[in-house]
LUMLO-735309 format. One record per residue (C-alpha): residue number from 1; x, y, z. Coordinates in steps of 0.5 Angstrom, whole numbers, always signed. Example, Ala and Ser with C-alpha at 12.3 -4.5 7.8 and 13.67 -1.06 7.14 Angstrom:
# residues 2
k c1 c2 c3
1 +25 -9 +16
2 +27 -2 +14
//
This chain:
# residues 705
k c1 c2 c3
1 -22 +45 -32
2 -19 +51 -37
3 -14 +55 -37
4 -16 +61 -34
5 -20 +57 -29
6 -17 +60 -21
7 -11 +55 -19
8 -12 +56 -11
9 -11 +50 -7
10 -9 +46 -13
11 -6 +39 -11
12 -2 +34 -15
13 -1 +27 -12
14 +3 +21 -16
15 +3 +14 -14
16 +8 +10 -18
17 +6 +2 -19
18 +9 -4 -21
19 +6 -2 -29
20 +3 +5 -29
21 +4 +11 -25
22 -2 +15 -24
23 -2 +22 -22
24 -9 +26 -21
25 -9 +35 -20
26 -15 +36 -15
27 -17 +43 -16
28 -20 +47 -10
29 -27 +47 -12
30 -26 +38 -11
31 -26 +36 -20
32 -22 +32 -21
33 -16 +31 -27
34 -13 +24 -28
35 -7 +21 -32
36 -3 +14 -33
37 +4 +13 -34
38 +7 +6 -35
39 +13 +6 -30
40 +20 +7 -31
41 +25 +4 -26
42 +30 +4 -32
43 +31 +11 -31
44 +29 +12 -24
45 +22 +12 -26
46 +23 +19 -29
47 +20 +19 -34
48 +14 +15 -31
49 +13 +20 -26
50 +14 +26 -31
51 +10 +23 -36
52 +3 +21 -31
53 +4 +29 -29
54 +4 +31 -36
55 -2 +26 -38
56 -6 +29 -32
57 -4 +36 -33
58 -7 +35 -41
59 -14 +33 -39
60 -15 +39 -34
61 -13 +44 -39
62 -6 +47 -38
63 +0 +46 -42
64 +6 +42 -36
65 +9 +48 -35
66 +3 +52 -33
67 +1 +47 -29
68 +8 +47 -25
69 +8 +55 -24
70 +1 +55 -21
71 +1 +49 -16
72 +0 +53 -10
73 +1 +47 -4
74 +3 +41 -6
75 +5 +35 -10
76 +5 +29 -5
77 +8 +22 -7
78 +7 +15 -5
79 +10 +10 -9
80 +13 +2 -9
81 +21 +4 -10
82 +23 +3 -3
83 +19 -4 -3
84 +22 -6 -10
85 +28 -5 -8
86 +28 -10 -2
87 +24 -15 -5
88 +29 -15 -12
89 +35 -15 -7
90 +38 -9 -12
91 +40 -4 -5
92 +45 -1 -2
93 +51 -5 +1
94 +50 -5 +8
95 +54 -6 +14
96 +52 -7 +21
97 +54 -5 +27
98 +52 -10 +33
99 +53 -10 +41
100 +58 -15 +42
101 +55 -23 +40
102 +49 -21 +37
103 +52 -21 +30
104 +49 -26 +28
105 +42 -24 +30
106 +40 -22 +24
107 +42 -28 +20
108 +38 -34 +24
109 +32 -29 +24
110 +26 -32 +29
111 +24 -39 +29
112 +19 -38 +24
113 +23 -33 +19
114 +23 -39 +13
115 +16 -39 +14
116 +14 -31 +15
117 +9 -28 +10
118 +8 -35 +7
119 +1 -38 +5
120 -2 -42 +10
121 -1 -49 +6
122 +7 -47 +7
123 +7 -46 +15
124 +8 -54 +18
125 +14 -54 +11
126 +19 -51 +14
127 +24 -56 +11
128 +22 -55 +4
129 +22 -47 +4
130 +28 -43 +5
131 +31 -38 +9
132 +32 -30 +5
133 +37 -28 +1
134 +41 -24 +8
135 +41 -17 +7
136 +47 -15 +9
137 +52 -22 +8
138 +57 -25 +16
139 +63 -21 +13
140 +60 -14 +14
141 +57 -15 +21
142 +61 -13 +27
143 +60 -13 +34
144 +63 -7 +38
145 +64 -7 +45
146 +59 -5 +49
147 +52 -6 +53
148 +46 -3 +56
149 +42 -7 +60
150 +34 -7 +60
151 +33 -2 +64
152 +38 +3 +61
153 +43 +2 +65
154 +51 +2 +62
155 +54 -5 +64
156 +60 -5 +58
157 +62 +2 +56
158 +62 +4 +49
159 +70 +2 +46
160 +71 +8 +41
161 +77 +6 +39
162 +75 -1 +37
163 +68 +3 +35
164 +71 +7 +29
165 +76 +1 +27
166 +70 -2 +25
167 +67 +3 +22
168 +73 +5 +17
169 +74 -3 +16
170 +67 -2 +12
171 +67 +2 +9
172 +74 +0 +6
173 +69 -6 +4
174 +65 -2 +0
175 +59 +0 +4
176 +54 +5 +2
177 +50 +5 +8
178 +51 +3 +15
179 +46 +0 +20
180 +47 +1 +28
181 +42 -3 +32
182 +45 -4 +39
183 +41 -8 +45
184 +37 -5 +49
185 +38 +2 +46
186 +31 +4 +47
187 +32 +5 +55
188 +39 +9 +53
189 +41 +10 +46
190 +47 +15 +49
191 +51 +8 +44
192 +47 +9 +39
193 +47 +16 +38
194 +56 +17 +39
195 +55 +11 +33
196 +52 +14 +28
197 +56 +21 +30
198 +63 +17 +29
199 +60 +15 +22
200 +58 +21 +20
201 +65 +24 +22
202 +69 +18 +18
203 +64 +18 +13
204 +60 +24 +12
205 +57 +21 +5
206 +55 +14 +8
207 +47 +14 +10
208 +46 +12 +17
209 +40 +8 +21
210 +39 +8 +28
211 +34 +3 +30
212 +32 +7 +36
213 +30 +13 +32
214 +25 +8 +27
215 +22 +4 +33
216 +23 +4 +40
217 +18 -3 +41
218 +22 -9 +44
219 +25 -14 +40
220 +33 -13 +38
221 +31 -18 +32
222 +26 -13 +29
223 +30 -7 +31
224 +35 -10 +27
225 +32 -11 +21
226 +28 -4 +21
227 +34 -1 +21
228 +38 -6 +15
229 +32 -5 +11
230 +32 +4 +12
231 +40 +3 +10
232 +39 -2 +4
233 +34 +3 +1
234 +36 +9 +3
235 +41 +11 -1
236 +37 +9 -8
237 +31 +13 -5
238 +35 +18 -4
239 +38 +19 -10
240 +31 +17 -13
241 +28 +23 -9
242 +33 +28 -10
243 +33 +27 -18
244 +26 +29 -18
245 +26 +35 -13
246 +31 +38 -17
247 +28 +37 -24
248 +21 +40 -21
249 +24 +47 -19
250 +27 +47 -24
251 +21 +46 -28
252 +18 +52 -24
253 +15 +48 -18
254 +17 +53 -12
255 +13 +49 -6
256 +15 +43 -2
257 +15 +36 -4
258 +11 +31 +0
259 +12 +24 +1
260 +7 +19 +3
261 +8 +14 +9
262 +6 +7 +11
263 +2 +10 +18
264 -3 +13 +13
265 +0 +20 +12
266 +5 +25 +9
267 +11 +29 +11
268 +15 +34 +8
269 +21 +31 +3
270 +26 +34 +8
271 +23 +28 +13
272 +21 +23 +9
273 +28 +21 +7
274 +31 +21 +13
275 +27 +14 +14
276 +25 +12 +7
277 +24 +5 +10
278 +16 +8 +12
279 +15 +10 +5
280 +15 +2 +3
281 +7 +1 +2
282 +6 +8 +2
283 +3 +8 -5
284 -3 +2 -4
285 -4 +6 +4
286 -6 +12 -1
287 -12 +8 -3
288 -14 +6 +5
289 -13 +13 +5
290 -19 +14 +0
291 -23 +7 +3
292 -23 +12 +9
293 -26 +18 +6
294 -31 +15 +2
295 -33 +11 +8
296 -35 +17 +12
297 -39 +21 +5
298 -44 +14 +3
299 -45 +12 +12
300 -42 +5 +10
301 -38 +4 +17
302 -35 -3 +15
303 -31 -4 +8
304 -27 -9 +5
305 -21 -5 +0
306 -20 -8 -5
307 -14 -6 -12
308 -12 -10 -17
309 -7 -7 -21
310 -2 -9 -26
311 +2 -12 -22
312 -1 -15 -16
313 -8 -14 -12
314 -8 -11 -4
315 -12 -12 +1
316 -15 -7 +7
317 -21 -7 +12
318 -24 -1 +14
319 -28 -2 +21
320 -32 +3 +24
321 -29 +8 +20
322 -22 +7 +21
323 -17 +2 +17
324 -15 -4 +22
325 -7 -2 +24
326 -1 -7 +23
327 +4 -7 +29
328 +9 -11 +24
329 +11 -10 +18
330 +14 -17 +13
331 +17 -16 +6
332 +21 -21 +4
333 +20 -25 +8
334 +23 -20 +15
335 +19 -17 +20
336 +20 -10 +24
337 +15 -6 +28
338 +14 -1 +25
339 +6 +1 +26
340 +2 +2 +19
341 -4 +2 +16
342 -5 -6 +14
343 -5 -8 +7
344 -3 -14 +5
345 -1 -17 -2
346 -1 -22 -8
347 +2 -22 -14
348 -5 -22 -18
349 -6 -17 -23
350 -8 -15 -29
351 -2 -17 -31
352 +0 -23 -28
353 +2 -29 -34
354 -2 -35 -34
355 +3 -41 -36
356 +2 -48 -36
357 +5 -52 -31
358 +10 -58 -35
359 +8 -64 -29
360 +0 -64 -29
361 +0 -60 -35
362 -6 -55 -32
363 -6 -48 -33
364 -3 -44 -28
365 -4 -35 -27
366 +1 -32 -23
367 +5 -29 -19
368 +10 -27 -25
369 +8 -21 -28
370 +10 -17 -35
371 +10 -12 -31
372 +11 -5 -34
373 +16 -7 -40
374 +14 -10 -44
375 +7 -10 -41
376 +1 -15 -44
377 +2 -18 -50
378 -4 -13 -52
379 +0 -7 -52
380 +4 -8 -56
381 +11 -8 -54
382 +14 -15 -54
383 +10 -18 -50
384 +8 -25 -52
385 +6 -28 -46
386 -1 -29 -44
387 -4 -24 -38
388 -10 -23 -34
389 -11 -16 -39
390 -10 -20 -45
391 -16 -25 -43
392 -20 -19 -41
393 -20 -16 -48
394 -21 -23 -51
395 -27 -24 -47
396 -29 -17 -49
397 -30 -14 -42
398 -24 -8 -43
399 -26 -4 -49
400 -22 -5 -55
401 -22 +2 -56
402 -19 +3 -49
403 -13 +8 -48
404 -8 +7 -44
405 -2 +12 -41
406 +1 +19 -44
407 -2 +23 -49
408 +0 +24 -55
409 +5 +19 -59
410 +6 +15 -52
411 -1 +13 -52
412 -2 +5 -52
413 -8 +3 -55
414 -10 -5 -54
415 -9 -9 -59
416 -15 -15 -60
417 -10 -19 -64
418 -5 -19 -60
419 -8 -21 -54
420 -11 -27 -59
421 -5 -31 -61
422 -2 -30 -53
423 -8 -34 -51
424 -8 -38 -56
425 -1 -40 -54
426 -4 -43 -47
427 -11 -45 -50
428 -8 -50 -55
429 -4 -54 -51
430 -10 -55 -48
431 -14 -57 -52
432 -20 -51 -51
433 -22 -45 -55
434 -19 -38 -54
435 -25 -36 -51
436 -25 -41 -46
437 -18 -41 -44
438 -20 -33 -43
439 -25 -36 -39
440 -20 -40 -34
441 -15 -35 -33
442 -20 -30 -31
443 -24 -35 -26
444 -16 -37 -23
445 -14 -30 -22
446 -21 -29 -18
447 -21 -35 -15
448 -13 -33 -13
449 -16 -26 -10
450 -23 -29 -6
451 -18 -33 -3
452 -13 -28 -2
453 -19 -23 +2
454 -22 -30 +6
455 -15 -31 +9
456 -15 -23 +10
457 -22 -22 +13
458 -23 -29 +16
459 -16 -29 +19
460 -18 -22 +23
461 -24 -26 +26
462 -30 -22 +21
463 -34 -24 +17
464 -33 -22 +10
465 -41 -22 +9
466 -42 -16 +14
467 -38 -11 +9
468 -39 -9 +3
469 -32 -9 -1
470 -29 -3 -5
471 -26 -5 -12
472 -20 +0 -15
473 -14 +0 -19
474 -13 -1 -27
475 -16 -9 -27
476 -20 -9 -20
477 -28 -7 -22
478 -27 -11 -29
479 -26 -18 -24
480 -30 -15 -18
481 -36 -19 -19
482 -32 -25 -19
483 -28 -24 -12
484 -34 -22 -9
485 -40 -27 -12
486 -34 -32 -8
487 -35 -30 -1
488 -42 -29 -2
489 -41 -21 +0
490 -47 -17 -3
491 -45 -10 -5
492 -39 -8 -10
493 -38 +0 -10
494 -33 +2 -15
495 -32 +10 -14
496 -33 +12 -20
497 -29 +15 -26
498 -23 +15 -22
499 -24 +8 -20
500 -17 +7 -24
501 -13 +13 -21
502 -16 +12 -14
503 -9 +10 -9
504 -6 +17 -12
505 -13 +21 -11
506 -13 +18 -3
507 -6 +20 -3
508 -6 +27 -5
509 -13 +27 +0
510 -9 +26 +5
511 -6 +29 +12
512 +0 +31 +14
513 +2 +26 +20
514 +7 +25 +25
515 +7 +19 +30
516 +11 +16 +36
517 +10 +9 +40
518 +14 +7 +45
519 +14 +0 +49
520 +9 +0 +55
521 +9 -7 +57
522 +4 -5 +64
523 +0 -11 +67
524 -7 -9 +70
525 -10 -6 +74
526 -7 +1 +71
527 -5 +8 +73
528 -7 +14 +69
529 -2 +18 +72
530 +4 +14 +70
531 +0 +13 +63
532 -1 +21 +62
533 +6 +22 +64
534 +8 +16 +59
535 +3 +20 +53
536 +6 +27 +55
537 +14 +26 +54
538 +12 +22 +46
539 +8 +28 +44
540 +12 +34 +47
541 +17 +31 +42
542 +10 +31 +37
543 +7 +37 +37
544 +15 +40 +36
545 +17 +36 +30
546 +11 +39 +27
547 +11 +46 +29
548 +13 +49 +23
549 +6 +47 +20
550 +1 +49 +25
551 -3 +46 +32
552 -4 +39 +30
553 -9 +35 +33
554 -6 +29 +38
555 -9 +23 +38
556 -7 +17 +42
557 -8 +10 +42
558 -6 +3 +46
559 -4 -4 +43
560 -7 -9 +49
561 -8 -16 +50
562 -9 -21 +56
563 -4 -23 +59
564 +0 -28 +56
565 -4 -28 +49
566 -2 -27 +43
567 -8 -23 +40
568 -7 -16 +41
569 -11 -10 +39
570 -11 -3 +38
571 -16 +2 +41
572 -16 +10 +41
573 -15 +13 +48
574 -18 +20 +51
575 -13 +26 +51
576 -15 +28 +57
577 -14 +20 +61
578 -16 +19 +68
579 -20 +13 +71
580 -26 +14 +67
581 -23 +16 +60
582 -18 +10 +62
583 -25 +4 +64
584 -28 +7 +58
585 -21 +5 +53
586 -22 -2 +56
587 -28 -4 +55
588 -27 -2 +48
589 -21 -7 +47
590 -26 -12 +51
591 -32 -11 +47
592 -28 -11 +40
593 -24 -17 +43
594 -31 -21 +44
595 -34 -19 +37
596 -26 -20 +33
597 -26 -27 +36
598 -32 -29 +40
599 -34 -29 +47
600 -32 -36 +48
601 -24 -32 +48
602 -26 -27 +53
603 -22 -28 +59
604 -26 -24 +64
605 -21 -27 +70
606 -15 -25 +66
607 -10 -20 +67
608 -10 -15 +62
609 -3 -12 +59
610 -2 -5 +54
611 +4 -7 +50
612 +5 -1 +46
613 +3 +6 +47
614 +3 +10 +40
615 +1 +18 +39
616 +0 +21 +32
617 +0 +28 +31
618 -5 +31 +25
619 -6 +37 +21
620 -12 +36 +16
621 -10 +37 +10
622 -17 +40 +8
623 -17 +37 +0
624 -23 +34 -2
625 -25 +31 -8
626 -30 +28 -12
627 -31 +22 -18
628 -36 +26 -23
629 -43 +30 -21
630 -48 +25 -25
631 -54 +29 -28
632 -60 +30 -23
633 -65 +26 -27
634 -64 +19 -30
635 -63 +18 -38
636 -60 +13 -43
637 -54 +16 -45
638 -50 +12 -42
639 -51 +7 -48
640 -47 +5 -53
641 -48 -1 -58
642 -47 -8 -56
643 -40 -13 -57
644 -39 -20 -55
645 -38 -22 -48
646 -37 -28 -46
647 -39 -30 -39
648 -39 -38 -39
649 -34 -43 -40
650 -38 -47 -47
651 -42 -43 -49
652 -41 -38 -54
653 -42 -30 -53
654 -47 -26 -52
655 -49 -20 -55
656 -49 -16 -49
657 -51 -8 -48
658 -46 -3 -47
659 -45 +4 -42
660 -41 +9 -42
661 -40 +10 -34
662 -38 +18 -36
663 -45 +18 -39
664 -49 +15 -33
665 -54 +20 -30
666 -55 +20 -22
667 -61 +14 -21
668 -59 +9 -27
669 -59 +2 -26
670 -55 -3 -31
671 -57 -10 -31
672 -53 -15 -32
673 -51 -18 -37
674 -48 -11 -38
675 -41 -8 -39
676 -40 -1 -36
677 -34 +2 -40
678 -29 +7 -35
679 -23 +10 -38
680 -17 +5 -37
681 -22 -1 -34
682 -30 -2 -34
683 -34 -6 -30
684 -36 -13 -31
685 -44 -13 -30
686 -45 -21 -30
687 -51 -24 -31
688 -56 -23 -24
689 -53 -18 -22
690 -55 -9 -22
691 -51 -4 -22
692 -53 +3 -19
693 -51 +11 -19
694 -51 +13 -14
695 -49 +21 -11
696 -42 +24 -13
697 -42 +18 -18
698 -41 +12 -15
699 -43 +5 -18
700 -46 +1 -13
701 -47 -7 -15
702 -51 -11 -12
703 -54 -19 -13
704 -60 -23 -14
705 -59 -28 -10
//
């Protein structure tokens, strides 16, 4: 892209991880520019968040501040901020106000609250794990007289006086931010909303979350902890987003920024800060986003997301062309109801330390990180401890001249020696060679991952031999072909050049998305009427919040089960519902139910029950975009000279052909053993294996079984 190239319908999207930030600048013909940044949060991700635009802004041609002028839509932004400041417990001091003898709700959590989120080897060792940190401690809980029954009826009239006592009360304790949840507020919020109004006059600085206005689901403990959460991180978020707001208009950018939210879409930054609790997983839901896109364009109905980063390694599935939603949230160990695209995630990334565990003096990799700072030890900053990056560059699957982050003096360029004496620092101990102790971080790591995907896929009732899987991030296509040998899958395809930048390109293809959900709680046989009605009040209110960008095309869906059974599924429902629309909804649950869990589970005898209504109010964004167009005809010049790469433990290194992805002509096929250099990552081809070109420069790998 030069400088002189027409800007119209320019979009900029930045995703800020745990070590890189990545920003991408998709033109209005669909090319793509890209850069990284390694993440900032000692100075609120500033400079990262700045400095992946100016890397991106120098690959597609133009000076930063030319490219802030000439940005005519948007810039949208998913991010990990939110999630981190949660899961470091480095929020806002948080008050809470509680119906009356609830007050200790959040603090016994559900019966399995000290096992939430945990592996499965942990579920039956409640004993031996122990309950989170409490977000907000007793001594800021308090229980204000009040009560609303289940059908919305006042039973206990709000006590303003008391109400406002307490609330002075916390806020004299030091309260940044307050948190109402009141039971049964989601047949009558009337408590709720006087609440949030006499904190907003006592305190106008303090932020404030309602948990009828973040969900209306069943579940006071959930309720609760949405609202605890969107309290702890608002105040941080906030300040966060509003230092960027005023840096970019004073950089010239005149438009709106955008945020990403976990439900798969973006809102203007106006909305998104009033509940920052929906951007926590906002950033790898941009690469669902993506996943979702991609899907459409190859035919491949079924896909397994797969992205390793530099910090940790997440998860989605797309079926049918669409990503499976989630109706709970957990992070750190709390859940809430809060629907969202489902991705779930393990510390395994490329920069995930390998260690020695003292007692049985075997090598371990993971969860902790080197994160950002000081990184890998191949970079060069300090680090001394051995990662999964680290490996990769002894091995020889990352290219030693490989750049990382910024242009100019802020480059990082890996270091091979480096990266030598971290290994060597594990490999010593245990009595094997630096190679292979590489060897046994990499296959760890991977074993890590299938098994991550395993209890994912298998979890969910499919079979993960029906998908082909999706490989982005930083470090997923260098270790794809050992995830995806595990589980038996067939077909990689890692979508191109822009492999390493792929959550921040899902971002900045996504739609401007607004939702409701509402309780249902009907038991069958079911009255279209009643559920016409239902659908039409949620999206009245919908279709006004998105009024200022245009007509948006609604879309309905039902959460249903059997009756007393505990797995519930999500299917879409006609806009226009009557009797027929409504049996075609069902047999679509029955015939997805049968297929996710077998005929064996069918209850053909049983009551059905919808627990949730949702809608979702979308204006297409219109962007798209693509990787590289490859050459029409086959050709060599993807290759480059050779370098050792080793594969197997105890055997030395192979002279191995080495491609430059970028050179790659539509119709190549590399055959393994083979590296693909990409810029910021490659793919690994090992031994048995191909790897194709395919249209809009996709890597398709396939194996010789």
């Amino acid at each position: 892209m030069s400088a002189e190239r027409d800007t119209a319908g320019v979009v900029a999207a930045i995703d800020i991880g745990g070590t890189f930030t990545d920003c991408v600048v998709i033109s209005g013909d669909g090319s793509v520019a890209y850069g990284k940044a390694l993440s900032s949060p000692a100075d609120d991700f500033q400079s990262g968040f700045f400095g992946s635009i100016e890397s991106a802004a120098t690959q597609a041609g133009y000076s930063t501040d030319e490219l802030y002028r000439k940005l005519t839509r948007l810039i949208s932004h998913g991010s990990t901020v939110a999630t981190n400041i949660v899961v470091e417990q480095k929020g806002a001091r948080v008050g809470l106000l509680t119906t009356r003898g609830h007050e200790d709700t959040i603090l016994m959590m559900r019966g399995l609250g000290r096992v939430t989120g945990e592996p499965p080897e942990n579920i039956l060792r409640v004993v031996e794990t122990a309950k989170p940190d409490p977000i907000v401690p007793r001594e800021l809980i308090r229980g204000v007289p009040e009560r609303v029954d289940s059908t919305g009826n006042v039973v206990v009239a709000l006590n303003d006086e008391v109400l406002e006592r307490q609330v002075r009360e916390l806020i004299d304790a030091g309260c940044e931010a307050i948190a109402i949840c009141f039971l049964w507020s989601i047949q009558n919020p009337d408590h709720e909303q006087r609440a949030k109004a006499v904190v907003q006059r006592v305190a106008p600085d303090v932020f404030v979350s309602v948990s009828h206005e973040l969900t209306t689901a069943v579940g006071e403990y959930e309720r609760t902890v949405a609202a605890v959460i969107d309290a702890f991180v608002g105040p941080r978020t906030h300040h966060y987003l509003s230092k960027l707001d005023g840096r970019l208009e004073g950089l010239g950018f005149g438009s709106s920024l955008m945020l990403m939210q976990s439900h798969g879409g973006m809102v203007p930054l106006q909305h998104g800060t009033q509940h920052p609790v929906l951007t926590i997983g906002s950033g790898p839901v941009g690469g669902m986003v993506g996943t979702q896109r991609l899907a459409e364009d190859l035919g491949v109905r079924d896909i397994i997301a797969t992205d390793m980063g530099g910090t940790s390694f997440d998860v989605g599935i797309v079926k049918d062309l669409e990503p499976e939603t989630a109706a709970e949230t957990v992070i750190g160990k709390y859940a809430y109801k809060i629907p969202a695209v489902e991705v779930l995630s393990i510390g395994a990334g490329g920069g995930s330390i390998a260690w020695i565990e003292p007692h049985s003096n075997t090598l371990r990799v993971g969860p902790q990180s080197a994160s950002s700072n000081p990184g890998p030890a191949c970079y060069g900053r300090g680090g001394e401890e051995p990662t999964v990056t680290d490996a990769n560059l002894v091995l020889g699957y990352l290219d030693p001249k490989a750049v990382f982050g910024t242009s100019g003096d802020r480059q990082i360029h890996p270091d091979k020696d480096l990266a030598y004496a971290a290994v060597k620092r594990v490999a010593d101990p245990l009595g094997l060679s630096v190679e292979d102790a590489a060897l046994g971080i990499v296959e760890i790591i991977n074993a890590k991952m299938a098994n991550a995907l395993e209890r994912v896929v298998v979890g969910r009732g499919f079979d993960p031999r029906d998908f082909a899987i999706l490989s982005y991030g930083g470090s997923g296509p260098l270790h794809a072909a050992g995830y995806a040998h595990e589980l038996g899958v067939d077909q990689v395809i890692v979508p191109g050049e822009v492999a390493s930048v792929w959550s921040a390109l899902g971002i900045g293809l996504s739609d401007i998305r607004y939702q409701r959900q509402r309780d249902a709680q009907l038991v069958s046989p079911f009255d279209p009427a009643e559920l016409e009605g239902m659908y039409a009040e949620m999206e009245s209110s919908l279709a006004e919040q998105a009024a200022e960008h245009g007509a948006p095309e609604l879309r309905r869906y039902a959460r249903i089960r059997y009756e007393w059974q505990r797995n519930e599924l999500e299917v879409a429902v006609p806009n226009a519902l009557d009797q027929a629309g409504l049996d075609e909804a069902l047999r679509t649950f029955e015939s997805t139910y049968e297929s996710r869990y077998g005929s064996a589970a069918l209850l053909p005898e049983a009551a059905l029950e919808i627990v949730a209504l949702r809608v979702e109010a979308v204006l297409p964004s219109g962007t798209r975009a693509s990787s590289h167009t490859p050459a029409s005809a086959p050709s060599s010049n993807g290759h480059r000279a050779s370098r050792v790469v080793h594969f197997v433990r105890g055997e030395p290194g192979q002279d191995t052909p080495i491609h430059d992805g970028r050179a790659l002509a539509l119709g190549d096929v590399v055959q393994g053993p083979a590296v693909i250099d990409l810029p910021t990552t490659g793919i690994v081809v090992p031994p048995g294996a191909q790897v194709a070109v395919s249209d809009g420069g996709n890597f398709i790998m396939t194996f010789n079984r």
